[in-house]
ZADO-1210 file (C-alpha; in nm, 4 decimals, padded with zeros to 6 digits):
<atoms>
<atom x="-11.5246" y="06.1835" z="-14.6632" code="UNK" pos="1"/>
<atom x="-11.8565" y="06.2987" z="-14.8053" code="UNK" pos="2"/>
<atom x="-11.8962" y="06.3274" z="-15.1871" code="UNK" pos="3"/>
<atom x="-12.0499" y="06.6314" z="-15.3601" code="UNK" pos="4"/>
<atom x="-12.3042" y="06.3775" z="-15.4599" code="UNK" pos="5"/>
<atom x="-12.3920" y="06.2804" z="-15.1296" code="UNK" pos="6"/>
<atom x="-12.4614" y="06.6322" z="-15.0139" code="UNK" pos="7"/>
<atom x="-12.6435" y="06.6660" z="-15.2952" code="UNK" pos="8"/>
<atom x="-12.8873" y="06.4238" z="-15.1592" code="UNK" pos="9"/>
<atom x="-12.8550" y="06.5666" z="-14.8065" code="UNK" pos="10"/>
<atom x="-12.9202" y="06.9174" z="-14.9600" code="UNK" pos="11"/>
<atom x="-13.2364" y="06.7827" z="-15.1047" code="UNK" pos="12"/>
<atom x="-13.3793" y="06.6021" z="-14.8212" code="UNK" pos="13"/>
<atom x="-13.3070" y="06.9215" z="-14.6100" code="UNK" pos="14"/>
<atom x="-13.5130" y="07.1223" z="-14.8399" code="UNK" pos="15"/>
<atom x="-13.7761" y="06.8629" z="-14.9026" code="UNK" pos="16"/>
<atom x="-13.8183" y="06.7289" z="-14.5247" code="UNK" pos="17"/>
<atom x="-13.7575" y="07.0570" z="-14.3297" code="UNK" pos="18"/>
<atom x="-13.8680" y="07.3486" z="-14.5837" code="UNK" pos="19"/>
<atom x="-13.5619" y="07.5372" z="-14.6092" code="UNK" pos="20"/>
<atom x="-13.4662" y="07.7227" z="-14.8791" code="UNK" pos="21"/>
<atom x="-13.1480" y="07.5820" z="-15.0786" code="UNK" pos="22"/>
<atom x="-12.9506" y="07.7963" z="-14.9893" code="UNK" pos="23"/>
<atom x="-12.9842" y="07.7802" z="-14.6085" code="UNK" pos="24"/>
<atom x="-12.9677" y="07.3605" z="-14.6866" code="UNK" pos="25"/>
<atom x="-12.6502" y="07.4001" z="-14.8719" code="UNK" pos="26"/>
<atom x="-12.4872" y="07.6086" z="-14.5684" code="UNK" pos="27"/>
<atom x="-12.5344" y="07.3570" z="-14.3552" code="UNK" pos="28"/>
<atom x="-12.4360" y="07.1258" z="-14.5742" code="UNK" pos="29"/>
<atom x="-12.0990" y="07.3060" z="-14.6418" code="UNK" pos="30"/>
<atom x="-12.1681" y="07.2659" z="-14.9744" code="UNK" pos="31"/>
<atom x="-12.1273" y="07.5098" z="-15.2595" code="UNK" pos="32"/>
<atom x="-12.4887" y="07.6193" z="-15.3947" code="UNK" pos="33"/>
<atom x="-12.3323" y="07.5931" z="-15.7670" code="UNK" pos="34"/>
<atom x="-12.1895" y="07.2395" z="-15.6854" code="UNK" pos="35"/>
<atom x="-12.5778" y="07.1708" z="-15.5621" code="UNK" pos="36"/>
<atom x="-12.6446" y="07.2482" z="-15.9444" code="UNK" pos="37"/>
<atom x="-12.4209" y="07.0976" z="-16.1390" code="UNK" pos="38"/>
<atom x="-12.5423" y="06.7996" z="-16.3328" code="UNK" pos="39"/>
<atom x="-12.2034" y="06.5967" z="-16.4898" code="UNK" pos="40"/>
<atom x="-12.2664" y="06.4561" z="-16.7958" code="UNK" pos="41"/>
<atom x="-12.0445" y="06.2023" z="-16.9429" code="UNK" pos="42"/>
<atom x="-11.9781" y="06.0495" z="-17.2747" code="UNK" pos="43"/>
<atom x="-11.9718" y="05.7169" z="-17.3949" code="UNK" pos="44"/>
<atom x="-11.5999" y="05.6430" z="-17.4685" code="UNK" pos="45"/>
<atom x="-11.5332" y="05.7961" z="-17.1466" code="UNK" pos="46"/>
<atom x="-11.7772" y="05.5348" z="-17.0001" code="UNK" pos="47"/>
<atom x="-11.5973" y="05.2672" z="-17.2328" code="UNK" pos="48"/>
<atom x="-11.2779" y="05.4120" z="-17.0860" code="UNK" pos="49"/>
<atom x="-11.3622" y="05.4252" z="-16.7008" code="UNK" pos="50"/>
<atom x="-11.5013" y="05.0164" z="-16.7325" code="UNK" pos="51"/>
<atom x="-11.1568" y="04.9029" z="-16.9118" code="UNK" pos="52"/>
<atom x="-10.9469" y="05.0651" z="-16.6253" code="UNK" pos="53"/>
<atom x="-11.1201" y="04.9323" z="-16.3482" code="UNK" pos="54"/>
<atom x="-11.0985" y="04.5495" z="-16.5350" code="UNK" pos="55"/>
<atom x="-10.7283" y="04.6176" z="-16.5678" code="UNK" pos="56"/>
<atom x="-10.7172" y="04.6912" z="-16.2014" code="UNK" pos="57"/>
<atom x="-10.9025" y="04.4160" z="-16.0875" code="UNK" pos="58"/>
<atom x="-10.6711" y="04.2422" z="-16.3387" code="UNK" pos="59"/>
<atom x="-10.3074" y="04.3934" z="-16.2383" code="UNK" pos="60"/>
<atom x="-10.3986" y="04.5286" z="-15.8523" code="UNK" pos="61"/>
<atom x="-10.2298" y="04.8423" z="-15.9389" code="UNK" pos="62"/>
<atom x="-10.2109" y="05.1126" z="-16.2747" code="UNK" pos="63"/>
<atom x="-09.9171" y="05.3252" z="-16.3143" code="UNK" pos="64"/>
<atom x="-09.9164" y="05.6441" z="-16.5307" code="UNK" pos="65"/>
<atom x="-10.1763" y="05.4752" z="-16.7503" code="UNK" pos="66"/>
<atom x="-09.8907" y="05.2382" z="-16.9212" code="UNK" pos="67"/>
<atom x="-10.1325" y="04.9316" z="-16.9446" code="UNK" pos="68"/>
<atom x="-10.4096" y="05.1793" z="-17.1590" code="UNK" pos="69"/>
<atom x="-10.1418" y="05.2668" z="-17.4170" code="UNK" pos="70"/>
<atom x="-10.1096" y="04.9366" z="-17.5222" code="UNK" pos="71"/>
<atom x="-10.5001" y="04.9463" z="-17.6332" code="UNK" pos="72"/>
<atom x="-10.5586" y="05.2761" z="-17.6360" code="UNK" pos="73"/>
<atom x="-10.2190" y="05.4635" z="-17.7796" code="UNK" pos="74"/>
<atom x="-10.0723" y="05.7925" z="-17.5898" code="UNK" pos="75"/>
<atom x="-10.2785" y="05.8463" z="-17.2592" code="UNK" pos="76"/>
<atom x="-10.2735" y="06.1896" z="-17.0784" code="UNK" pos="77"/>
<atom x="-10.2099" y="06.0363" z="-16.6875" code="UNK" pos="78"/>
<atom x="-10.4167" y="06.3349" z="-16.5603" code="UNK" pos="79"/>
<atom x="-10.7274" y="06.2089" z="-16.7751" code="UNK" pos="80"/>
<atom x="-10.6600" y="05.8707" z="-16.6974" code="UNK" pos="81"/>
<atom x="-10.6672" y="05.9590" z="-16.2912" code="UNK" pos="82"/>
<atom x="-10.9458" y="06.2014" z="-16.3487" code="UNK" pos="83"/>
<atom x="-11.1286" y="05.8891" z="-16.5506" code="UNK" pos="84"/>
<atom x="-11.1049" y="05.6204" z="-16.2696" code="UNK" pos="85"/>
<atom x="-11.1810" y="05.8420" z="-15.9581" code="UNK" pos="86"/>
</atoms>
């Protein structure tokens, strides 16, 4: 599976290396021209976050519904918590 990220790069070298306009690059990239644009951004305590689950994953093999966070963190929405570590 290729990540947006990675066709951003593809998009990029298309445009750079062939001349093509980025919008032809991003059809052939099958990648959304406003995807090609977006820049994430991400905070610090969401960086703080993202580092302590991946230790306690290393640590445990395995997170379920974001139980091990609570105990450090408090109450833990499991959607942020998957959308954090992916």
């Amino acid at each position: 599976m290729v990540t947006p990220n990675q066709k951003r790069v593809a998009v990029a070298h298309l445009v750079a290396e062939f001349g093509v306009s980025e919008r032809r690059a991003c059809l052939v990239v099958n990648q959304h021209r406003s995807t090609q644009r977006h820049c994430t951004t991400r905070s610090d305590e969401e960086q703080a976050l993202r580092v302590r689950i991946r230790a306690l994953a290393v640590k445990y093999h395995l997170i379920t519904r974001g139980c091990l966070l609570q105990q450090e963190y408090g109450p833990c929405r499991v959607g942020c918590v998957k959308t954090l570590y992916a």
